[in-house]
C-alpha positions in Angstrom: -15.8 -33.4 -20.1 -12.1 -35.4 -20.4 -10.9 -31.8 -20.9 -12.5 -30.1 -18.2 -11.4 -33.2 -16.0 -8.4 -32.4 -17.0 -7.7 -29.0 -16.2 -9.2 -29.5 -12.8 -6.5 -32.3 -12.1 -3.8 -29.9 -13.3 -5.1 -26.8 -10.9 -5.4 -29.2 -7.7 -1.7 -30.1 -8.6 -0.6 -26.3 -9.1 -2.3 -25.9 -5.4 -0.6 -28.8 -4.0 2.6 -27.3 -5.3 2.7 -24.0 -4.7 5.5 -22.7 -2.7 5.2 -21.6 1.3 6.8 -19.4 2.5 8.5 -21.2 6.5 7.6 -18.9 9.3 10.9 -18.3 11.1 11.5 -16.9 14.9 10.7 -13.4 16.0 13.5 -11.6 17.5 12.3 -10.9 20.7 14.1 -11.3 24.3 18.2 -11.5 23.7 17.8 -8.2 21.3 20.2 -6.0 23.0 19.0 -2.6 20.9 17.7 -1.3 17.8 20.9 -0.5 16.8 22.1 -4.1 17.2 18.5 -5.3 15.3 19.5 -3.2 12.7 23.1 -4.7 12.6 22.1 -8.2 12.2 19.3 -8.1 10.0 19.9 -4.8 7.7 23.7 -5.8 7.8 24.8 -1.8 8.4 22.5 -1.1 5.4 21.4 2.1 7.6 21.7 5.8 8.7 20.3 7.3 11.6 17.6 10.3 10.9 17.8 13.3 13.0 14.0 14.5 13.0 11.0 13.5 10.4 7.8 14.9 10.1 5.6 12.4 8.6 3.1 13.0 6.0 0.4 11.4 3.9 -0.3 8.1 3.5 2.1 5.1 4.3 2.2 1.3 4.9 3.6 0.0 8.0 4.6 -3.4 10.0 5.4 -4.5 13.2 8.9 -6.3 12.6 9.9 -7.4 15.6 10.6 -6.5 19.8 12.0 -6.9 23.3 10.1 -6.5 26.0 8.2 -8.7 28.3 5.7 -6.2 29.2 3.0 -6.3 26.7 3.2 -3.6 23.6 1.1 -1.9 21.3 0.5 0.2 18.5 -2.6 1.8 17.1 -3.5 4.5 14.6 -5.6 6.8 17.2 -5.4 7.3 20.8 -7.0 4.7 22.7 -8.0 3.1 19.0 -8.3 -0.3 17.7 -4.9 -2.1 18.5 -2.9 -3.2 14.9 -0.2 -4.6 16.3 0.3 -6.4 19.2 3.6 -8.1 20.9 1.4 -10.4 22.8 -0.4 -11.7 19.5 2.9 -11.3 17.0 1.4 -13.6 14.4 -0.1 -10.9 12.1 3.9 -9.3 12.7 5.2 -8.6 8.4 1.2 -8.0 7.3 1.1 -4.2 5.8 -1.6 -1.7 7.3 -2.2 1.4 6.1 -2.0 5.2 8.3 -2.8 8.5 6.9 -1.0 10.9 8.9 -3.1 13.7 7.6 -5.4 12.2 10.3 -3.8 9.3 12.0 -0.5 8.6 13.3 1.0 5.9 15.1 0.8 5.3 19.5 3.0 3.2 20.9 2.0 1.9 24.4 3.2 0.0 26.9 -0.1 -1.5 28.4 1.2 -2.6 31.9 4.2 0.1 32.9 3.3 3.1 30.6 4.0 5.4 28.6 0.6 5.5 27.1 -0.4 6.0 23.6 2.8 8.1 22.5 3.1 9.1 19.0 5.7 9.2 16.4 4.7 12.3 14.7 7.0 14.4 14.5 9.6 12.9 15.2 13.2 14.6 16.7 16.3 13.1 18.4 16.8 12.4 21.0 13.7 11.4 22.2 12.8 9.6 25.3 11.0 6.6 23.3 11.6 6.9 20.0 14.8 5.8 17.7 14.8 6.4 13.7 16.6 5.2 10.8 16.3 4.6 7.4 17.0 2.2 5.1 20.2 2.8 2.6 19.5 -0.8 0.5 16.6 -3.2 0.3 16.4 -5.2 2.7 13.9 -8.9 3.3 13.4 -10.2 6.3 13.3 -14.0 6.3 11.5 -14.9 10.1 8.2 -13.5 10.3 5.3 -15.6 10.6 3.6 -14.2 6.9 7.1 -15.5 5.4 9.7 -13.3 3.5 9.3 -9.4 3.6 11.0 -6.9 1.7 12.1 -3.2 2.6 13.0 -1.4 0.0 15.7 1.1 -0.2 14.2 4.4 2.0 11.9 2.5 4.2 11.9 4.1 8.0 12.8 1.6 10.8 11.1 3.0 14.5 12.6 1.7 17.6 10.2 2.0 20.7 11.1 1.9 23.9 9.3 2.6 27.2 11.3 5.2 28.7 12.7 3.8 31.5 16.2 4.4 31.7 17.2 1.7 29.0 17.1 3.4 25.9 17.7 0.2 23.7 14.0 1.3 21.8 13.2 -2.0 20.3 9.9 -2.8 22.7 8.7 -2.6 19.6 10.2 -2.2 16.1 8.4 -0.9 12.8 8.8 -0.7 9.5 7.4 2.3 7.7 7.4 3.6 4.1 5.3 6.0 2.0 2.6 5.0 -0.4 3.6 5.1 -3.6 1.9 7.5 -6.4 0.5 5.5 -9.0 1.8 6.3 -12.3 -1.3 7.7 -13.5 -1.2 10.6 -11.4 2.3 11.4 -12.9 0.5 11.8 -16.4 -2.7 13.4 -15.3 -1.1 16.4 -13.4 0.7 18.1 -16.4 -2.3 17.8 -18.3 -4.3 19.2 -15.4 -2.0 21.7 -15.2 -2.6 22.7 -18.5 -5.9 22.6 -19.1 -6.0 24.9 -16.1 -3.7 27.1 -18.0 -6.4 26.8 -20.6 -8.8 28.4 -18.9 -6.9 31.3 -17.6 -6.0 32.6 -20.6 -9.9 32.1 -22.2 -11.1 34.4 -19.4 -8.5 37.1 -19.7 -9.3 37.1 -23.0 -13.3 37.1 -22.7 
């Protein structure tokens, strides 16, 4: 029982003690483009990418934006909303898009253009801006604390189409899902066993 007590007084103290992580301020109105964005908080860690066609599975965030109009994103035309500049607080939470099926649409809900998609992407575009990621990266101000982009991840700049071209009504993060190791290991032997089987039939 003393023990129990114990280690029930020394798990409310590990609670009690556990570090937060400080919300910081969204960059929102003042951004002057994606370019600058990326110039402040990848500092010039970057390169421009000339077209993508994405594939597969990969996590993505809302990271910031600049627009008083409201903006959206969600992973099917007219679909569930995921991210929403009017409701930033879920801003640095990873979701999940299969762009086998899925992809991302960008809206702007009160001027248009409505529900535009990334995929594929190719410069110059009228709402699109993309870049990658040439070092890790962790942003320190959204409201689930510290985020890191790793080395690779895509940055997309949105922007309405209106003349501006500064494509950060919306900014995201995007990077593939990674294999897990296992699937590394069970291909070759996959492979093989395959192999196996070939060469019992010619023989049969």
């Amino acid at each position: 029982m003393k023990l129990s007590k114990t280690m029930m007084a020394l798990g409310f103290l590990a609670l009690t003690q556990a570090p937060v992580a400080s919300a910081g301020s969204l960059p929102t109105l003042g951004m002057q483009n994606v370019y600058t964005y990326l110039s402040t908080y990848a500092t010039g860690s970057f390169e421009s990418v000339a077209s993508y066609d994405f594939e597969g599975r990969y996590n993505y965030t809302a990271v910031g934006y600049e627009a008083g109009n409201q903006n959206t994103i969600s992973q099917t035309a007219g679909g569930t909303v995921t991210f929403d500049t009017k409701a930033d607080s879920n801003f640095g939470t990873w979701k999940e898009v299969n762009f086998s099926s899925e992809s991302l649409f960008f809206t702007d809900q009160k001027d248009g253009p409505t529900d535009v998609s990334i995929d594929p992407f190719t410069a110059p575009s009228s709402y699109f801006s993309v870049y990658r990621l040439t070092a890790d990266v962790i942003l320190s101000y959204l409201p689930v604390g510290d985020v890191k982009l790793r080395e690779g991840t895509f940055i997309v700049g949105f922007g309405d189409g209106l003349g501006d071209s500064d494509y950060d009504d919306m900014i995201v993060a995007l990077n593939p899902v990674p294999v897990p190791a296992a699937a590394f290991l069970f291909a070759p032997a996959l492979l093989g066993f395959m192999g196996l089987r070939r060469k019992a039939k010619k023989s049969a």
